[in-house]
C-alpha positions in Angstrom: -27.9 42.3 2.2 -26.6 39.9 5.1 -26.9 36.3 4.3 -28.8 34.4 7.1 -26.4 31.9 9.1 -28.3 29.1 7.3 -27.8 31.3 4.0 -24.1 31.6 5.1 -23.8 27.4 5.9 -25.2 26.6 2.5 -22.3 28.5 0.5 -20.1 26.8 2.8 -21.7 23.7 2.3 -21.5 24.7 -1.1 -18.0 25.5 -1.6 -16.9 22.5 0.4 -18.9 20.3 -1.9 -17.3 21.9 -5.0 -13.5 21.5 -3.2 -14.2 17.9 -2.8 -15.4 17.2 -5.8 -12.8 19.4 -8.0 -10.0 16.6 -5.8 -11.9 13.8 -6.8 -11.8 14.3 -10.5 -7.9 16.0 -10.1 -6.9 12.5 -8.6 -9.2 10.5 -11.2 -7.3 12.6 -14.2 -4.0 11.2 -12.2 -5.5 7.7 -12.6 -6.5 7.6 -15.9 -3.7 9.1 -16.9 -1.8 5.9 -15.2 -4.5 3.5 -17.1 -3.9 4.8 -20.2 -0.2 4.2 -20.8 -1.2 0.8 -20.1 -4.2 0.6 -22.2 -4.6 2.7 -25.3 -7.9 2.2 -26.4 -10.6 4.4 -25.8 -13.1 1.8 -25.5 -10.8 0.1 -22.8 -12.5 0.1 -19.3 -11.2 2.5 -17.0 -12.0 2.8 -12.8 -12.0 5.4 -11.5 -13.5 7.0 -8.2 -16.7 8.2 -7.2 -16.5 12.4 -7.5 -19.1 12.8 -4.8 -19.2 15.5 -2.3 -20.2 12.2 0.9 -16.7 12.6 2.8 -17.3 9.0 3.6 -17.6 7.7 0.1 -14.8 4.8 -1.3 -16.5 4.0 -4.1 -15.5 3.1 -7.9 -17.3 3.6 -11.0 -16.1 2.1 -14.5 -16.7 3.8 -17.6 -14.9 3.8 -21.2 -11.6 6.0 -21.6 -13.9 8.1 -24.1 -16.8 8.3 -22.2 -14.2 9.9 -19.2 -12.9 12.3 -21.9 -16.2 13.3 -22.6 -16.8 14.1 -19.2 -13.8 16.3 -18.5 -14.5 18.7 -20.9 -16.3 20.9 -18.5 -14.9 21.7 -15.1 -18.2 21.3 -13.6 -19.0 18.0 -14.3 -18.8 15.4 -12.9 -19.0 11.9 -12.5 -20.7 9.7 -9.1 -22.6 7.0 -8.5 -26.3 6.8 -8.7 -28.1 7.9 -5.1 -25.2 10.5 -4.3 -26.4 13.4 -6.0 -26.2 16.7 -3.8 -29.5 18.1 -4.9 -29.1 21.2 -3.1 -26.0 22.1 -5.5 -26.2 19.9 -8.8 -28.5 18.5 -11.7 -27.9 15.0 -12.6 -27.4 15.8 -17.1 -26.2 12.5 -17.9 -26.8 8.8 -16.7 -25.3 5.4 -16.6 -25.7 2.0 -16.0 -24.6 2.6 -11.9 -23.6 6.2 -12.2 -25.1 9.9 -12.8 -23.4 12.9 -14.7 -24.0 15.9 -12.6 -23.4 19.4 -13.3 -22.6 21.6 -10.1 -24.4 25.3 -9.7 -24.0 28.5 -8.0 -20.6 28.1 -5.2 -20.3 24.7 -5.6 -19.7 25.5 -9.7 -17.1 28.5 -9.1 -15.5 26.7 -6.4 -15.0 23.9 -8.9 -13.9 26.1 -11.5 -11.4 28.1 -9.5 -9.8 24.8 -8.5 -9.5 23.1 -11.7 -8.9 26.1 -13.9 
């Protein structure tokens, strides 16, 4: 079977979203692990960045230490703020005050998986 070109651009868009996410949370583990040898309670406020798949996205998000363990226990997960779920490629499965857990599917998931495995 050949895959349509807009078929073919949503795996792209797909993967793409994945990539950037599975950097975002690689450089958030990078800062938390920073924050933590400074702070070593888990209930200590940590900021990290918004794991979107917006290229144009700066934003932060604070959360517990724990509750960013929590998170990081599956490679697909991940963390953004409220309004920047990518529907097309993710279910939000947790919430927050100002951000959303979302869980990616299909090429967004293996693309994540294959980068942080």
């Amino acid at each position: 079977m050949v895959a349509s070109s807009d078929e073919a651009g949503s795996l792209s868009n797909a993967s793409r979203a994945g990539r950037r996410e599975a950097n975002l949370r690689a450089l958030n583990t990078r800062i938390a692990e920073s924050q933590e040898q400074i702070a070593t309670e888990l209930s200590s406020p940590l900021t990290v960045l918004c794991e979107c798949a917006l290229a144009d996205c700066n934003e932060s998000i604070e959360l517990t230490q724990e509750q960013f363990a929590d998170l990081r226990e599956d490679n697909i997960r991940f963390i953004v703020v409220e309004g920047h779920v990518l529907h097309e490629v993710e279910q939000v499965v947790g919430r927050g005050e100002v951000w959303v857990i979302v869980e990616k599917r299909g090429a967004a998931a293996r693309e994540a998986r294959r980068i942080l495995e």
